[in-house]
DSSP file (Angstrom, degrees, kcal/mol; ACC not computed):
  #  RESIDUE AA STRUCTURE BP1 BP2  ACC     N-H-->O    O-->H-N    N-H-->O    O-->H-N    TCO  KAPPA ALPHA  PHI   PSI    X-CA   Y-CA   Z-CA
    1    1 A X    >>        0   0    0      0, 0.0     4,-3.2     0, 0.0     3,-0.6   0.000 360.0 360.0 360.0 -38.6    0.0    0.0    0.0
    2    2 A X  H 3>  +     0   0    0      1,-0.3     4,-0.9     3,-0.2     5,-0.0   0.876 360.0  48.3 -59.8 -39.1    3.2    2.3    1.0
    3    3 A X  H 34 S+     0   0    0      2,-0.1    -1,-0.3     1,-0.1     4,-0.1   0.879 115.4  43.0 -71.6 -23.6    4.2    2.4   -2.9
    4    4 A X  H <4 S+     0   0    0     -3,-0.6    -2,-0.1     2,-0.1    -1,-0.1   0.933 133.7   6.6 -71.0 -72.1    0.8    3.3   -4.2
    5    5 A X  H  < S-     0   0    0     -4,-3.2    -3,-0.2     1,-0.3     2,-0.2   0.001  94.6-132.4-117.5  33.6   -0.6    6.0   -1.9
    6    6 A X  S  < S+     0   0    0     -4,-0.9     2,-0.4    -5,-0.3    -1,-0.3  -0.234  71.1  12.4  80.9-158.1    2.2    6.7    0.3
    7    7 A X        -     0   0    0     -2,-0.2     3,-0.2     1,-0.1    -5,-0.0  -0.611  62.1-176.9 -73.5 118.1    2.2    7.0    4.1
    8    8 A X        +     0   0    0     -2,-0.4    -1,-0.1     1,-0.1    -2,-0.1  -0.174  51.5 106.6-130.9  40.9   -1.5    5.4    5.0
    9    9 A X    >   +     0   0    0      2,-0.1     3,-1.8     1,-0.1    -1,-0.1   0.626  68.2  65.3 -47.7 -39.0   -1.2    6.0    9.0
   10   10 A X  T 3  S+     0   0    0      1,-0.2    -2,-0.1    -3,-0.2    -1,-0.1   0.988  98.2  63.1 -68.4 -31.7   -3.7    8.9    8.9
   11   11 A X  T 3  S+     0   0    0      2,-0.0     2,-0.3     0, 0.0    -1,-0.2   0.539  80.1  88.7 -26.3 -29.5   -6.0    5.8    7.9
   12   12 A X    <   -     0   0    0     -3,-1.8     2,-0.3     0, 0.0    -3,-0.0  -0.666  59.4-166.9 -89.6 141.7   -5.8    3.7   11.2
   13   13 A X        -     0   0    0     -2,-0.3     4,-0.1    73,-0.1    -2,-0.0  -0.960  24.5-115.0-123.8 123.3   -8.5    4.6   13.9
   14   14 A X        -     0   0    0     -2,-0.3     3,-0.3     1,-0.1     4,-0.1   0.150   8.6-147.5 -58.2 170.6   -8.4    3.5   17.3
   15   15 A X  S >> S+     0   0    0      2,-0.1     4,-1.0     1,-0.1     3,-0.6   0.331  91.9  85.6-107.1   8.1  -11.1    1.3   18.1
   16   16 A X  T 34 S+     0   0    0      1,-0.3     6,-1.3     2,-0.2     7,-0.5   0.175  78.4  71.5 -99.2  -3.8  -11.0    2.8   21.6
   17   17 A X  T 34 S+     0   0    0     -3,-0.3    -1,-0.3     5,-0.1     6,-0.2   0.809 113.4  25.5 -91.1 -47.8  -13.6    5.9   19.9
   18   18 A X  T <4 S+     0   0    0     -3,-0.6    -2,-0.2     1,-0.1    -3,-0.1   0.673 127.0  44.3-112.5 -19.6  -16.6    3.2   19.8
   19   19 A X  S  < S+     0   0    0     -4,-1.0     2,-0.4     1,-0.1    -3,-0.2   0.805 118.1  31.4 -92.8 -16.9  -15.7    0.6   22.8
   20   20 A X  S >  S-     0   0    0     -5,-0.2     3,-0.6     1,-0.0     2,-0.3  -0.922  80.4-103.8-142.2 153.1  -14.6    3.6   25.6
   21   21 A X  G >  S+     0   0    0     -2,-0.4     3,-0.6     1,-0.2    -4,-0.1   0.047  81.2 113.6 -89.2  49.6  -15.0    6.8   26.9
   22   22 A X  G 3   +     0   0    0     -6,-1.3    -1,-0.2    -2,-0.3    -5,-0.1   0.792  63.4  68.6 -51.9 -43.3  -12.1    7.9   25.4
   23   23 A X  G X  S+     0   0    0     -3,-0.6     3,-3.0    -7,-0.5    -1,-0.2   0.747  76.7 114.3 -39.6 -47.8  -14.1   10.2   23.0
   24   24 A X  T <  S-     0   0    0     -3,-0.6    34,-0.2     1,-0.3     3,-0.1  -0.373  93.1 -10.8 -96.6 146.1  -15.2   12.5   25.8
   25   25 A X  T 3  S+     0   0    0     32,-3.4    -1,-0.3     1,-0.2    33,-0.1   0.485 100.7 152.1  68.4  -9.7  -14.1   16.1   26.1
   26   26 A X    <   -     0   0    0     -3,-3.0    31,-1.7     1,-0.1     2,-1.3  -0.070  42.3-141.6 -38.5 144.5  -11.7   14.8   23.2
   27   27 A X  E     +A   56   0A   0     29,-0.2    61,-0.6    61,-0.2     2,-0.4  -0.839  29.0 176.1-119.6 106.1  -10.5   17.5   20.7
   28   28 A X  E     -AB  55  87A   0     -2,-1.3    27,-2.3    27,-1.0     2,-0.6  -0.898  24.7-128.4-117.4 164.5  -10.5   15.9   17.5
   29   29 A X  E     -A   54   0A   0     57,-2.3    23,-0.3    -2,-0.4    25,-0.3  -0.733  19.7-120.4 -94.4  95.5   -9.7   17.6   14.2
   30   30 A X        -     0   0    0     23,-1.1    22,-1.5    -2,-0.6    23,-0.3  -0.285  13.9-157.6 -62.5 152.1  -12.0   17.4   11.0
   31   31 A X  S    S+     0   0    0     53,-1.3     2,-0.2    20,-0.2    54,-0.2   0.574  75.9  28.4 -99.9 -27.4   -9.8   15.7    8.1
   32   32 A X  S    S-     0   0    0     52,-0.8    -1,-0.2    18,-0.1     2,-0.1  -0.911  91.6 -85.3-147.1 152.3  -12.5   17.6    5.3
   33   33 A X        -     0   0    0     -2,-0.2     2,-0.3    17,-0.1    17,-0.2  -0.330  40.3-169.9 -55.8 125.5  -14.9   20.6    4.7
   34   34 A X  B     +F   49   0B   0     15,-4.0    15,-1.1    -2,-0.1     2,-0.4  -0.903  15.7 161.4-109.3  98.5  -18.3   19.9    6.0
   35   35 A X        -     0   0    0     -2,-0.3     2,-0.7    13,-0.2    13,-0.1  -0.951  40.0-116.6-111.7 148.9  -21.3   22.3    5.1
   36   36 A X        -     0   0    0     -2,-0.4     5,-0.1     1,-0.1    10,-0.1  -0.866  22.1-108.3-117.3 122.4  -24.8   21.0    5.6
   37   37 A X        -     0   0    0     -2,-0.7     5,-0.1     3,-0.1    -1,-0.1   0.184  35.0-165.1 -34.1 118.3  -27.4   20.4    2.7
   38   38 A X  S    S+     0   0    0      1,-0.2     3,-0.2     3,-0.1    -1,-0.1   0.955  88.4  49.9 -86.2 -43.2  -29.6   23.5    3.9
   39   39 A X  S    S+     0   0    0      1,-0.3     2,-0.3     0, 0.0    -1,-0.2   0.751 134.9   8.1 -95.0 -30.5  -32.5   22.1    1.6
   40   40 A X  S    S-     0   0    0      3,-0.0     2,-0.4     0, 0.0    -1,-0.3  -0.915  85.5-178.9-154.4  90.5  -32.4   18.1    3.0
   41   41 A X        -     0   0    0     -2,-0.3     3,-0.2    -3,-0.2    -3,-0.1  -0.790  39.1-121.4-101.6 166.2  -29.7   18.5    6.3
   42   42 A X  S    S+     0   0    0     -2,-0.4     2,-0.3     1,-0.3    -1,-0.2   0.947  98.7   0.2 -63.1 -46.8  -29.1   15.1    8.1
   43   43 A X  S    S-     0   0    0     36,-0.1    -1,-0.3    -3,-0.1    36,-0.2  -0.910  73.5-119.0-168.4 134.2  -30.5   17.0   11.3
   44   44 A X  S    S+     0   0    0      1,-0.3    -1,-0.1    -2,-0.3    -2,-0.0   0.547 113.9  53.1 -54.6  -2.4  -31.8   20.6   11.7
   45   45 A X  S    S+     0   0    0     33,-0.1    34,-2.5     2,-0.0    -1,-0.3  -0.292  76.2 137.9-133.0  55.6  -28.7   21.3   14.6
   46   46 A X  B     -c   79   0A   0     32,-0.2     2,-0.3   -10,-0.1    34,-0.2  -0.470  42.8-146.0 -82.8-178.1  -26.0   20.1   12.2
   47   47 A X        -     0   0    0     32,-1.0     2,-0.4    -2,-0.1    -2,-0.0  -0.867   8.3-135.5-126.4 168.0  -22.4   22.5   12.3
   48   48 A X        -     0   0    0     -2,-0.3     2,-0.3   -13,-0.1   -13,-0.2  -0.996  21.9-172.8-125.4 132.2  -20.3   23.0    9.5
   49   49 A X  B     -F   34   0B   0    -15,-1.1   -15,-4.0    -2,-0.4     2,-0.3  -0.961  18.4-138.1-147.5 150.4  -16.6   22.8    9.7
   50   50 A X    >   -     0   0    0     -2,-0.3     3,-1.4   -17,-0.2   -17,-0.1  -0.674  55.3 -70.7-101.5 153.3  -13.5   23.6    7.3
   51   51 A X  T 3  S+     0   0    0     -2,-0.3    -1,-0.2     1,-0.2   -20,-0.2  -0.282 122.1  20.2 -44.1 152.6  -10.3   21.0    7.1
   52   52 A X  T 3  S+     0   0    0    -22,-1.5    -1,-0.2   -23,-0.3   -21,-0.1   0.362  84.0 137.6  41.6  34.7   -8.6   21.3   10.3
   53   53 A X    <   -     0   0    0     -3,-1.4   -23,-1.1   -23,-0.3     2,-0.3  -0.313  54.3-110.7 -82.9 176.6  -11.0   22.8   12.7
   54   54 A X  E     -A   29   0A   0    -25,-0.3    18,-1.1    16,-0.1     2,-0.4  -0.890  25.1-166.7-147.6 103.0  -11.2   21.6   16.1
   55   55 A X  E     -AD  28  71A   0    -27,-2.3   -27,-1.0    -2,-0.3     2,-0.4  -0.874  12.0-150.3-122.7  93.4  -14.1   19.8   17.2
   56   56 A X  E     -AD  27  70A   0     14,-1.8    14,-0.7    -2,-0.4   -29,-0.2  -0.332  24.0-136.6 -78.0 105.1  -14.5   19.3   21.1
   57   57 A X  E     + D   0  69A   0    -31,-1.7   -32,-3.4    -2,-0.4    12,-0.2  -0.395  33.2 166.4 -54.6 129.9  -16.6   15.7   21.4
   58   58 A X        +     0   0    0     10,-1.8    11,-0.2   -34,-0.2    -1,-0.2   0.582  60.8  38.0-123.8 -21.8  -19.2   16.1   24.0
   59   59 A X  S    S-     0   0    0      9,-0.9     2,-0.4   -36,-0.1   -34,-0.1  -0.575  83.3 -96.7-127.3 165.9  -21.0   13.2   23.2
   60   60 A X        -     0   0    0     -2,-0.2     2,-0.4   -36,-0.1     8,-0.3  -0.812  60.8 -83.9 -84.8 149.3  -20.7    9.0   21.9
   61   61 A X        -     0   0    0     -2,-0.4     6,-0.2   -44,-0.2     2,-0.2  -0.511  50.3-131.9   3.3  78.2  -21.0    8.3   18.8
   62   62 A X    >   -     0   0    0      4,-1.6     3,-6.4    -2,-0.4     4,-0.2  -0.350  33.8-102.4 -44.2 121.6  -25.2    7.9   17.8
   63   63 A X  T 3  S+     0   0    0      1,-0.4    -1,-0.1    -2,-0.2    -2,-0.0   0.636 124.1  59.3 -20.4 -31.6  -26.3    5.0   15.8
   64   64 A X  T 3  S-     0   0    0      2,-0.1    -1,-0.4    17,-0.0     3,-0.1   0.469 120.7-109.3 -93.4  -5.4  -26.5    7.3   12.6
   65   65 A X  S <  S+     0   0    0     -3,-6.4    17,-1.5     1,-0.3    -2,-0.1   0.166  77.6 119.6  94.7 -18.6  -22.8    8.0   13.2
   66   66 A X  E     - E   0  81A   0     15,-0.3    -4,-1.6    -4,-0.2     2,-0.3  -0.384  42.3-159.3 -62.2 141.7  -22.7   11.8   14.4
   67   67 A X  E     - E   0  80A   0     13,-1.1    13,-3.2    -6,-0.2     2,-0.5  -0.794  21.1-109.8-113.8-176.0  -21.4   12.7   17.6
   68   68 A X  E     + E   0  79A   0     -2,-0.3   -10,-1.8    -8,-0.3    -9,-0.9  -0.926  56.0 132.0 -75.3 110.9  -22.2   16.3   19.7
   69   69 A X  E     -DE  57  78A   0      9,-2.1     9,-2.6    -2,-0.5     2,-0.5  -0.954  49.6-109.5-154.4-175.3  -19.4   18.6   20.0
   70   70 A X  E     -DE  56  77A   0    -14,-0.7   -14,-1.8    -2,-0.3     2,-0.6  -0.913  18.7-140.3-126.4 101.5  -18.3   22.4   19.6
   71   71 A X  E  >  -D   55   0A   0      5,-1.6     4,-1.4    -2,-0.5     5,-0.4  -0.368  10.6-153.8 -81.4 147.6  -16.2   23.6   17.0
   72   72 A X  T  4 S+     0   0    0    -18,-1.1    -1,-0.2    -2,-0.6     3,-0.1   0.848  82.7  66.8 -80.5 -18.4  -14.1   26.0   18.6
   73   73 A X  T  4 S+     0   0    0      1,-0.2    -1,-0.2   -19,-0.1   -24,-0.1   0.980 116.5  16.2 -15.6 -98.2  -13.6   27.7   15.6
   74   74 A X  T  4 S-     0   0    0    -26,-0.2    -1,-0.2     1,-0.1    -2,-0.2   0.281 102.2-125.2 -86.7  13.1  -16.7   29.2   14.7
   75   75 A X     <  +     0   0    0     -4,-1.4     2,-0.4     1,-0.2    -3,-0.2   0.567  61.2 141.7  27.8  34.0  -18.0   28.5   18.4
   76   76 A X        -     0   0    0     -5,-0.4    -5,-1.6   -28,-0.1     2,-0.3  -0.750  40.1-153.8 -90.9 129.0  -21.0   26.6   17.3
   77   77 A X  E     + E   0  70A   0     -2,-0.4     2,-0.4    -7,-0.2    -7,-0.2  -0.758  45.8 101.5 -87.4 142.6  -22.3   23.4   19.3
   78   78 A X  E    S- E   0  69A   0     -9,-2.6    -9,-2.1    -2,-0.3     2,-0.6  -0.920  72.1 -43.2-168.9-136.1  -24.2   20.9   17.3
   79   79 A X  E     +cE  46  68A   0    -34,-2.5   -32,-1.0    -2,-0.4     2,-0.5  -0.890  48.1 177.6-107.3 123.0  -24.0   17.5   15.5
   80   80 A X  E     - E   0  67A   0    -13,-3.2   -13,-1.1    -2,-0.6     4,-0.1  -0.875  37.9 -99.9-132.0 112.4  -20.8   16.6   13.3
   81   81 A X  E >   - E   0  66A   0     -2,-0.5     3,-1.4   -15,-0.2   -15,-0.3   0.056  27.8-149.7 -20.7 112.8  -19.8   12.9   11.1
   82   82 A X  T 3  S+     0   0    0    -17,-1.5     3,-0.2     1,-0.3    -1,-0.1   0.546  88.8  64.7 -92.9  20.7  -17.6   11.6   13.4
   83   83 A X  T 3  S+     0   0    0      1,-0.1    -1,-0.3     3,-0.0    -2,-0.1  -0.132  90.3  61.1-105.0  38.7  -15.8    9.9   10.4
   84   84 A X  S <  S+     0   0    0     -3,-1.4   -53,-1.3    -4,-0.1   -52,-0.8  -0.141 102.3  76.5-138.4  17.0  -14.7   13.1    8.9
   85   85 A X        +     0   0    0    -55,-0.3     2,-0.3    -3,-0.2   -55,-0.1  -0.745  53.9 176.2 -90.9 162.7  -12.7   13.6   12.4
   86   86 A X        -     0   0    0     -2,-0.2   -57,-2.3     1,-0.1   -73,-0.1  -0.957  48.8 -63.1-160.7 168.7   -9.5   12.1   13.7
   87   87 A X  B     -B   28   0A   0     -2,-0.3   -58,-0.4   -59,-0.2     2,-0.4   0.135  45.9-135.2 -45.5 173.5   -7.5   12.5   16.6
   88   88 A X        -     0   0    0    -61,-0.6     2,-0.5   -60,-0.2   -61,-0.2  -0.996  23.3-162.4-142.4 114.8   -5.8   16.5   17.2
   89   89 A X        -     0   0    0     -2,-0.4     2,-0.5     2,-0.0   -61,-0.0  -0.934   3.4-153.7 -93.3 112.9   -2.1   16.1   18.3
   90   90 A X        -     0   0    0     -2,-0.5     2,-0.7     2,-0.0    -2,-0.0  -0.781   3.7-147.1-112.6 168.0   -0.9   18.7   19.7
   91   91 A X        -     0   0    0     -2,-0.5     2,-0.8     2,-0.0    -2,-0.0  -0.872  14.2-161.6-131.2  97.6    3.0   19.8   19.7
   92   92 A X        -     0   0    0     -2,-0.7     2,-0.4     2,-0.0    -2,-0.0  -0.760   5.7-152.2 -90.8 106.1    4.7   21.8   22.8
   93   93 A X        +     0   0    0     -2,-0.8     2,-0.5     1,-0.0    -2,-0.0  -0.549  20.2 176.9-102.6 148.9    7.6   23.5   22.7
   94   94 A X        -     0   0    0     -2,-0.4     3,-0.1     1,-0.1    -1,-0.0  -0.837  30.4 -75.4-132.6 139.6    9.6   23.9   25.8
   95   95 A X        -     0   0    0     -2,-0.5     2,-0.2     1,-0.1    -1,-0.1   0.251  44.6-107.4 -26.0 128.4   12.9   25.3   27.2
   96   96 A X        -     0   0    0      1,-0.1     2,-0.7     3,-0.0     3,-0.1  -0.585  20.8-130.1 -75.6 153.3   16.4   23.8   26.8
   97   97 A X        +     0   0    0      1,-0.2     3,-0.5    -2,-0.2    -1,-0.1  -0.869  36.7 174.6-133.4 102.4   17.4   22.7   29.3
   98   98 A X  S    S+     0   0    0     -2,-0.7    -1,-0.2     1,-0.2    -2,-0.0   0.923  78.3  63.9 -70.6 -45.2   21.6   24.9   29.4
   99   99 A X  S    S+     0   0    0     -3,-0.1    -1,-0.2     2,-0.0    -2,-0.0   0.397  74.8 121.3 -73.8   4.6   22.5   23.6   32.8
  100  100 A X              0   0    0     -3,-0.5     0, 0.0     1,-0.1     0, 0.0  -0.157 360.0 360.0 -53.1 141.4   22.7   19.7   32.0
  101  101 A X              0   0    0      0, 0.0    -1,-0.1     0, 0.0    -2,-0.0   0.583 360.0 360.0-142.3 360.0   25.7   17.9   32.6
């Protein structure tokens, strides 16, 4: 698969989203643009979210596949695909540490 498409890590998803309450209070990241079909939406309190927004899970995972959360973006709460998220890693940088020896 690594000669084809490349690096296929962002693919893997824990299974630790459906089976735990890992999910909650989670900040996960949308992987794609979401806007929702104003004429026919999946449900009247959907959100809309651009790649990389950051979409605090408040809720499991619903039988139709949406969870609840708040993108912090646009501050709107509603209902979001929760397979157009994936985890949000975030990266701290911190002081060298001069005095080592």
């Amino acid at each position: 698969m690594q000669t084809i498409k490349g690096d296929a890590s962002e693919n893997v998803h824990s299974l630790d989203y459906f089976y735990a309450e890992y999910w909650f209070e989670n900040e996960m990241e949308a992987i794609a643009e979401y806007k929702k079909v104003l004429e026919y939406p999946m449900s009247p309190e959907e959100i809309d979210a651009e790649k990389g927004d950051i979409i605090v899970v408040r809720t499991p995972i619903h039988n139709d596949g949406f969870i609840r959360g708040k993108n912090l973006r646009s501050n709107r709460e509603g209902r979001f695909p929760m397979y157009l998220l994936k985890e949000h890693s975030r990266f701290e940088n911190f002081t060298t540490f001069i005095n080592l020896s």
